[in-house]
MDTraj code that builds the backbone (N, CA, C; nanometers):
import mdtraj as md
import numpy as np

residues = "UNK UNK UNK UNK UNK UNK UNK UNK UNK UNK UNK UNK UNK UNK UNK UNK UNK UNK UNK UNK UNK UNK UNK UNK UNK UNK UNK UNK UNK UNK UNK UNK UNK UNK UNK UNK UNK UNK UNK UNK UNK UNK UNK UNK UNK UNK UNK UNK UNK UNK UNK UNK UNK UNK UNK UNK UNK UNK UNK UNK UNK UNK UNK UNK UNK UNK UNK UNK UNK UNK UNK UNK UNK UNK UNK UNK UNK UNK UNK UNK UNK UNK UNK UNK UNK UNK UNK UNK UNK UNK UNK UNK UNK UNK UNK UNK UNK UNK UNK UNK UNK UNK UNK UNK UNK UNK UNK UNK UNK UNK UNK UNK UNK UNK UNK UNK UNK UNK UNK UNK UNK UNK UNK UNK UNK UNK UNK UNK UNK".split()
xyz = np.array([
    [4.0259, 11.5498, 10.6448],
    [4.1609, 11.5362, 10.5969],
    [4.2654, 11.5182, 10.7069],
    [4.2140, 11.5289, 10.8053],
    [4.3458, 11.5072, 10.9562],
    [4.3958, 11.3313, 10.9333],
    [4.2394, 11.2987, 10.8871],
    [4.3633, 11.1386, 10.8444],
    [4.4530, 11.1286, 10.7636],
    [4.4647, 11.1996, 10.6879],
    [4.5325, 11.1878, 10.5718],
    [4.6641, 11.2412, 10.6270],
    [4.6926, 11.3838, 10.6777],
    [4.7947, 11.4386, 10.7221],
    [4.8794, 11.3297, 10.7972],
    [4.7993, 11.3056, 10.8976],
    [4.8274, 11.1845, 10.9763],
    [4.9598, 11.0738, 10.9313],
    [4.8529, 10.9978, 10.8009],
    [4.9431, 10.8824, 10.7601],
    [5.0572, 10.9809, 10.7199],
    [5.0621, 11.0806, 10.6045],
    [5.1386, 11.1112, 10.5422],
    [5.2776, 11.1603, 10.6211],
    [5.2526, 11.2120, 10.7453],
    [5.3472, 11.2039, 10.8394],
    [5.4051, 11.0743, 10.8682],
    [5.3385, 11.0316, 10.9212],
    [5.3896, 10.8965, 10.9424],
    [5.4952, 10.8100, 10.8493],
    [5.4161, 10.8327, 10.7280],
    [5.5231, 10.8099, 10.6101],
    [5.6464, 10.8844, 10.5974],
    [5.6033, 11.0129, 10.6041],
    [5.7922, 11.0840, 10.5832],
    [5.8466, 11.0466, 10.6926],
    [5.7964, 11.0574, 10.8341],
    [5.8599, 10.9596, 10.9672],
    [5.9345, 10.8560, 10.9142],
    [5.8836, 10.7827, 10.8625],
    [5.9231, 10.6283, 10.8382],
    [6.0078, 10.6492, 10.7651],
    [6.0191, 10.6999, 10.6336],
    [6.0782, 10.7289, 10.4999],
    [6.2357, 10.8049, 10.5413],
    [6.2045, 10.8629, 10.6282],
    [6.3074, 10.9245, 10.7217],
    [6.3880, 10.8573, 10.7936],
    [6.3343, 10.7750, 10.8671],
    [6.3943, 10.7382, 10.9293],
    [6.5042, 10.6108, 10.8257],
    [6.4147, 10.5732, 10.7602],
    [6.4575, 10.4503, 10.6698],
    [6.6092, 10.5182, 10.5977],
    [6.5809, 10.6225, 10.5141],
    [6.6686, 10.6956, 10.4363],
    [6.8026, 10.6882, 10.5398],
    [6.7852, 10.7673, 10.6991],
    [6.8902, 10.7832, 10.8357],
    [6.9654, 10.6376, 10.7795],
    [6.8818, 10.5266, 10.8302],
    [6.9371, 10.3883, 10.9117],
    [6.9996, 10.3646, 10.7182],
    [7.0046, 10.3532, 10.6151],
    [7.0748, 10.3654, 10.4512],
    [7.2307, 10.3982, 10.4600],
    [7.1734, 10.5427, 10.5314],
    [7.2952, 10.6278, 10.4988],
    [7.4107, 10.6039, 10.5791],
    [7.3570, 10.5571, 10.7209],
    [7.4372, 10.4720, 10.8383],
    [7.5201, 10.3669, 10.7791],
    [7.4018, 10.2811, 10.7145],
    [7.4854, 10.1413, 10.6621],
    [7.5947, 10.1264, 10.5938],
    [7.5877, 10.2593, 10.5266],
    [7.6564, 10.2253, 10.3613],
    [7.7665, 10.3454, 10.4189],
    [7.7375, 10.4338, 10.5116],
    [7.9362, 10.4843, 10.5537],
    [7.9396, 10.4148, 10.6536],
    [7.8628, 10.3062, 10.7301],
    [7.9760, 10.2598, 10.8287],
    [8.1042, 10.2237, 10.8099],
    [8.2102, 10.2436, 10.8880],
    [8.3365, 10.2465, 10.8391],
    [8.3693, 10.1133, 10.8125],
    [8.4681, 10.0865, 10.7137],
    [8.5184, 9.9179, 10.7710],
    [8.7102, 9.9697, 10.6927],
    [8.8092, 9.8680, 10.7012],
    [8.9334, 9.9004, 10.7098],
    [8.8980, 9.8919, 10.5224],
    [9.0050, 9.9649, 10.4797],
    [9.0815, 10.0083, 10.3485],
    [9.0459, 10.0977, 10.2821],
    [8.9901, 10.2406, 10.3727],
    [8.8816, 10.3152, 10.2711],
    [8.9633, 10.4403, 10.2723],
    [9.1222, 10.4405, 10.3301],
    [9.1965, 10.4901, 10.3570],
    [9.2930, 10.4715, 10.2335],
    [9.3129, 10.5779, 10.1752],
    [9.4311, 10.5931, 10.0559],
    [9.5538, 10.6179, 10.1284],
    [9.6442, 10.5415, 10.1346],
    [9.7779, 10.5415, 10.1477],
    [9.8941, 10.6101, 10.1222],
    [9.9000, 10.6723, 9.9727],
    [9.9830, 10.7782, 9.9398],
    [9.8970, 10.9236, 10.0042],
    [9.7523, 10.9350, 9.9997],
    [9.7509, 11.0375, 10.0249],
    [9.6989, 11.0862, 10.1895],
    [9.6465, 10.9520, 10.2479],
    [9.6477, 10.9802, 10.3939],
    [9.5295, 11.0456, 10.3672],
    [9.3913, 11.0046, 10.3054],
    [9.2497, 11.0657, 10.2512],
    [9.1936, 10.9710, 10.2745],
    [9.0423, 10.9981, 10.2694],
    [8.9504, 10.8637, 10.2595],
    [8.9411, 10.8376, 10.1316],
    [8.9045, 10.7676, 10.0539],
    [8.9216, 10.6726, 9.9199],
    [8.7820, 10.6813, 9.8928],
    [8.7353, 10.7968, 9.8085],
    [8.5908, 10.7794, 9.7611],
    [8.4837, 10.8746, 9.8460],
    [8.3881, 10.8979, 9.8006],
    [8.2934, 10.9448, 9.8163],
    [8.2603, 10.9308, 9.9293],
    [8.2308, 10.7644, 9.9415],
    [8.1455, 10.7020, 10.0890],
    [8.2318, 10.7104, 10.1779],
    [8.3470, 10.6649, 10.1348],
    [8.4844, 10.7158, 10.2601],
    [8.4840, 10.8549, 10.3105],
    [8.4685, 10.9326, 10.2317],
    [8.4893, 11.0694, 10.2622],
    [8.3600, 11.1292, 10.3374],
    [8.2320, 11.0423, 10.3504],
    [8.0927, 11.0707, 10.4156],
    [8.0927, 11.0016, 10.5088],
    [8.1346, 10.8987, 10.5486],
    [8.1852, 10.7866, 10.6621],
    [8.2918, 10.8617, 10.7226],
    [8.3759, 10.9081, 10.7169],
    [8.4811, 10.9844, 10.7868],
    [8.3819, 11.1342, 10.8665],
    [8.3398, 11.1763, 10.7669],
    [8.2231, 11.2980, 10.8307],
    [8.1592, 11.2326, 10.9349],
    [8.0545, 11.1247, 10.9185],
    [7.9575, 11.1112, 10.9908],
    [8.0117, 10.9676, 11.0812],
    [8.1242, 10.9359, 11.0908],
    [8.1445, 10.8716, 11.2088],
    [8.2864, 10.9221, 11.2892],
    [8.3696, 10.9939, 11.2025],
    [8.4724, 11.0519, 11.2507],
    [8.5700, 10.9972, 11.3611],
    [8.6233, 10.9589, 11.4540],
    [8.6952, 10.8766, 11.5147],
    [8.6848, 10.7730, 11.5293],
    [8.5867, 10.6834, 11.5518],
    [8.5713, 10.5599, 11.5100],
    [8.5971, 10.5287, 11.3463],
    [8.5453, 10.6029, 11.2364],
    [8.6639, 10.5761, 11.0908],
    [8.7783, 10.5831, 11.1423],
    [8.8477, 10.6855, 11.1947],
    [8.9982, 10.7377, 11.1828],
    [9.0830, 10.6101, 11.2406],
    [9.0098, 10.5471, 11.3934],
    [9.0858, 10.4087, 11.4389],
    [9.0740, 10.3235, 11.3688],
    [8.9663, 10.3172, 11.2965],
    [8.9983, 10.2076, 11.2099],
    [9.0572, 10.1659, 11.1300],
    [9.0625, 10.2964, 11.0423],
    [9.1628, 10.3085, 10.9482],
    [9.3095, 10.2780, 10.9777],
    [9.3576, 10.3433, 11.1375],
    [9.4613, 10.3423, 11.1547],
    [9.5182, 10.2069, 11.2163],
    [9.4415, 10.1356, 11.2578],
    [9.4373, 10.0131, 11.2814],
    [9.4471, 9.9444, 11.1563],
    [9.3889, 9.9495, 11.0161],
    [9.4340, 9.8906, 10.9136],
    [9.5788, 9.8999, 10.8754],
    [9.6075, 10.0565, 10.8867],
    [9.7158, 10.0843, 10.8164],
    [9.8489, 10.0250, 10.8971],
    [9.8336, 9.9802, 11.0246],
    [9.9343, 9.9393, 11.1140],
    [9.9184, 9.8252, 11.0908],
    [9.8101, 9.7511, 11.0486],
    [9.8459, 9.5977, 11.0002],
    [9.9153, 9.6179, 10.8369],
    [9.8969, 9.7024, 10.7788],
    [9.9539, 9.6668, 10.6348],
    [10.1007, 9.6960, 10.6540],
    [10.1221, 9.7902, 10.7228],
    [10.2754, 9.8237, 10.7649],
    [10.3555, 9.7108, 10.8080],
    [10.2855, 9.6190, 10.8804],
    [10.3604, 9.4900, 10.9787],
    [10.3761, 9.4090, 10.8991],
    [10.2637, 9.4191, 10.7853],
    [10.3060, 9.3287, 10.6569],
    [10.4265, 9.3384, 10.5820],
    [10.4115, 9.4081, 10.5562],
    [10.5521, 9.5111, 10.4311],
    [10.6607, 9.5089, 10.5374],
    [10.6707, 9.5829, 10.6265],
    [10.8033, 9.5173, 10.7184],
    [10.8487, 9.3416, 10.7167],
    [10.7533, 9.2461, 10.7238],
    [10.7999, 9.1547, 10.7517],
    [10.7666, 9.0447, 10.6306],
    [10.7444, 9.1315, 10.4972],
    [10.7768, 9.0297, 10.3854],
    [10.8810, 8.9580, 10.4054],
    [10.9926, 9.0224, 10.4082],
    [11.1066, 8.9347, 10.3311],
    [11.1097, 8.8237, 10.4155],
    [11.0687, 8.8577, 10.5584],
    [11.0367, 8.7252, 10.6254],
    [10.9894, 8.6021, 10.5791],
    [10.8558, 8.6586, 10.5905],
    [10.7594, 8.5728, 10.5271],
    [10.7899, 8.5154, 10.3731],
    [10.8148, 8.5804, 10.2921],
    [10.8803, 8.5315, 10.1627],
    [11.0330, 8.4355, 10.1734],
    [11.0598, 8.4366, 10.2915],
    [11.1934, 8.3563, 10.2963],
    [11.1324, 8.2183, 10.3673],
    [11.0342, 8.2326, 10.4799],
    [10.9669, 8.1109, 10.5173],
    [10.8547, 8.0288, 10.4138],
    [10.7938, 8.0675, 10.3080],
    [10.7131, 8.0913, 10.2131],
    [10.8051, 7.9483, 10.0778],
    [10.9588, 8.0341, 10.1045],
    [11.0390, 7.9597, 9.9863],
    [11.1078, 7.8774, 10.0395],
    [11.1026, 7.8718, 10.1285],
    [11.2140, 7.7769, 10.2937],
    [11.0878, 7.6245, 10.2616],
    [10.9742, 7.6896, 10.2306],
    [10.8600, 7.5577, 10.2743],
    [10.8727, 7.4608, 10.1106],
    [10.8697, 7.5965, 10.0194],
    [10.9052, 7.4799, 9.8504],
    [11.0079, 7.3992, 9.8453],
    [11.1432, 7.5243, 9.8719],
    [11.2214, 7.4215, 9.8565],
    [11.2392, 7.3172, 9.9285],
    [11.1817, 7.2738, 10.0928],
    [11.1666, 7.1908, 10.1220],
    [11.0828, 7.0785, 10.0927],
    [10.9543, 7.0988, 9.9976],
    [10.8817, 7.0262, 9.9423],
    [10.9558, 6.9872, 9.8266],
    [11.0307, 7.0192, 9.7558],
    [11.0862, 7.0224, 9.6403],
    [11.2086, 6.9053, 9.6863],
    [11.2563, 6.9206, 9.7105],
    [11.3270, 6.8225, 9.8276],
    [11.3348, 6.6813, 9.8792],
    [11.1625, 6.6728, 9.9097],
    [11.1601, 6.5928, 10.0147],
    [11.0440, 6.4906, 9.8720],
    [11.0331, 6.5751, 9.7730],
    [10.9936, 6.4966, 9.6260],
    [11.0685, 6.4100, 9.5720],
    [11.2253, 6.4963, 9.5753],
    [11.3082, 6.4508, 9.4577],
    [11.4109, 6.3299, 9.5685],
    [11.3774, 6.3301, 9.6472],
    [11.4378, 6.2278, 9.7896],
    [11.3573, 6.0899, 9.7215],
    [11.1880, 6.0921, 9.7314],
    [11.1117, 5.9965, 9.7184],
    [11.1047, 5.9325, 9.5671],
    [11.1720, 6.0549, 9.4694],
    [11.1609, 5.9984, 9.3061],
    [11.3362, 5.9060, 9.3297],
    [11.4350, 5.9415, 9.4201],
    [11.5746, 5.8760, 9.4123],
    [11.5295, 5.7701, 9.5009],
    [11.4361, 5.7629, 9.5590],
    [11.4517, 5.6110, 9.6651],
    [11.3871, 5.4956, 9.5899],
    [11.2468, 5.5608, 9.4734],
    [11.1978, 5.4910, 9.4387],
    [11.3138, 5.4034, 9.3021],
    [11.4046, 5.5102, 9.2553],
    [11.4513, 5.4738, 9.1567],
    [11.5705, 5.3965, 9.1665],
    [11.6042, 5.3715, 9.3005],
    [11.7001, 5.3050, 9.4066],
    [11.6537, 5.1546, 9.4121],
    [11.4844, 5.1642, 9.4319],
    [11.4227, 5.0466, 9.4751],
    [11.4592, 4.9573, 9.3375],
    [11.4104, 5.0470, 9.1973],
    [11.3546, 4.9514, 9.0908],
    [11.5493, 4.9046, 9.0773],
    [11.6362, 4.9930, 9.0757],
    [11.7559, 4.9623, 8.9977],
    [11.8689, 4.9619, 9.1594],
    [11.8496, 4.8723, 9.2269],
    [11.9646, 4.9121, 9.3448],
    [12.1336, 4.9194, 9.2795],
    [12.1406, 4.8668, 9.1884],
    [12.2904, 4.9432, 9.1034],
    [12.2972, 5.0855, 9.1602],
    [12.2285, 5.1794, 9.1508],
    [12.2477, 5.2897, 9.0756],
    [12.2415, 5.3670, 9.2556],
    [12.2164, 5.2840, 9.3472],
    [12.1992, 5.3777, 9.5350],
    [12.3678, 5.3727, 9.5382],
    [12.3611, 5.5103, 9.6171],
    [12.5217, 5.5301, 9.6593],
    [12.5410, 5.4536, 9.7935],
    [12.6534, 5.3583, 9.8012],
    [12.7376, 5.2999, 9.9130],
    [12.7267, 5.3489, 9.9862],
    [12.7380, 5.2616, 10.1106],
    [12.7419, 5.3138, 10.2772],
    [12.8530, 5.4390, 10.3031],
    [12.9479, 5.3999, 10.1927],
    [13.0557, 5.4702, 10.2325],
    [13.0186, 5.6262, 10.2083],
    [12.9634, 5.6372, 10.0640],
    [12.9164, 5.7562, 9.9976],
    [12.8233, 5.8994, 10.0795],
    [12.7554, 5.7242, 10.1360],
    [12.6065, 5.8405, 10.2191],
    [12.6705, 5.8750, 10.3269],
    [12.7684, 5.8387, 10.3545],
    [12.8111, 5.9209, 10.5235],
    [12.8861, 6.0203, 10.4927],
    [12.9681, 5.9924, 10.3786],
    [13.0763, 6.1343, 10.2923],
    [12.9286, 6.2085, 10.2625],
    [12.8303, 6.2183, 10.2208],
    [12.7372, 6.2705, 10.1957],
    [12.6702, 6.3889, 10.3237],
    [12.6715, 6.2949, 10.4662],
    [12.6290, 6.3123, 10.5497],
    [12.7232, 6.4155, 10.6133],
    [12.8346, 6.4098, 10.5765],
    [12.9250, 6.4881, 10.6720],
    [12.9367, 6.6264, 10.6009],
    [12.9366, 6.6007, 10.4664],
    [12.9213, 6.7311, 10.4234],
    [12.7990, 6.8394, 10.4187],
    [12.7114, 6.7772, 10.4325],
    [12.5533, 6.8056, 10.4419],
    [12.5857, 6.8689, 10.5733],
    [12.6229, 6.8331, 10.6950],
    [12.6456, 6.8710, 10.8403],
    [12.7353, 6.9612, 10.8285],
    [12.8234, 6.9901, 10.7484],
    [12.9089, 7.1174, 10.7256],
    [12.8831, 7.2037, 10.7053],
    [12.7609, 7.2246, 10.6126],
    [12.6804, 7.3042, 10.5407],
    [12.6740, 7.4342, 10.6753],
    [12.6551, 7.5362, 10.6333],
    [12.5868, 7.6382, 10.7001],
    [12.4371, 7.6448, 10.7546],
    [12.3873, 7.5754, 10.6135],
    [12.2268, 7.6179, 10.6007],
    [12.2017, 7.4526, 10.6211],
    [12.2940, 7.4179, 10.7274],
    [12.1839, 7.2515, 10.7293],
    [12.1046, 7.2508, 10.8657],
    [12.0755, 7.1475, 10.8467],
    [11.9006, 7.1486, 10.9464],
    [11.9250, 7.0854, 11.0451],
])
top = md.Topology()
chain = top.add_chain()
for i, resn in enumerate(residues, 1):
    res = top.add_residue(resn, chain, resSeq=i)
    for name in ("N", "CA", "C"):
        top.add_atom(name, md.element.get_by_symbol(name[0]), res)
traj = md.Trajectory(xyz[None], top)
């Protein structure tokens, strides 16, 4: 029977070890496992990943949370460059639907005189380009 003991070691060895390298995988840390209102890990595996890797979770986390912060600080930014880009598409549409509709009916294009009264006020503007 020493063979037998043998393998069967070998097996919980293995089985062991297998179960270790599982339990590794599945708390390795990765960013968002961090709850926000409560400054906790988020879940079970968060909360066993924080145990069993402990400062390496904690930077990470905190490294997430300093990118979500830079976010939220600089929406309104981004939401103003975001609507800066439509209405410029929006724009640069309704330019190409008046040139085309210029082409079919030239009646209807404003005078040299118009587009420069046009131009000067456009250049007055605050928000011109």
């Amino acid at each position: 029977m020493p063979f037998m003991a043998n393998w069967s070691t070998k097996i919980l060895i293995a089985g062991g070890l297998a179960l270790a390298v599982l339990v590794g995988w599945a708390t390795w840390p990765t960013a968002g496992q961090l709850s926000t209102t409560e400054c906790s890990p988020n879940g079970i595996l968060a909360k066993l990943s924080s145990a069993i890797h402990g400062e390496r979770f904690w930077r990470l986390q905190l490294a997430d949370i300093t990118r979500q912060r830079q976010i939220a600080e600089n929406w309104d930014e981004e939401r103003a460059k975001m609507l800066r880009a439509m209405t410029d598409d929006a724009l640069r549409k309704a330019k190409e639907m008046l040139n085309a509709a210029y082409e079919k009916h030239p009646s209807l294009a404003p005078t040299p005189t118009l587009k420069r009264c046009e131009e000067f006020i456009t250049a007055q503007l605050p928000i011109a380009r």
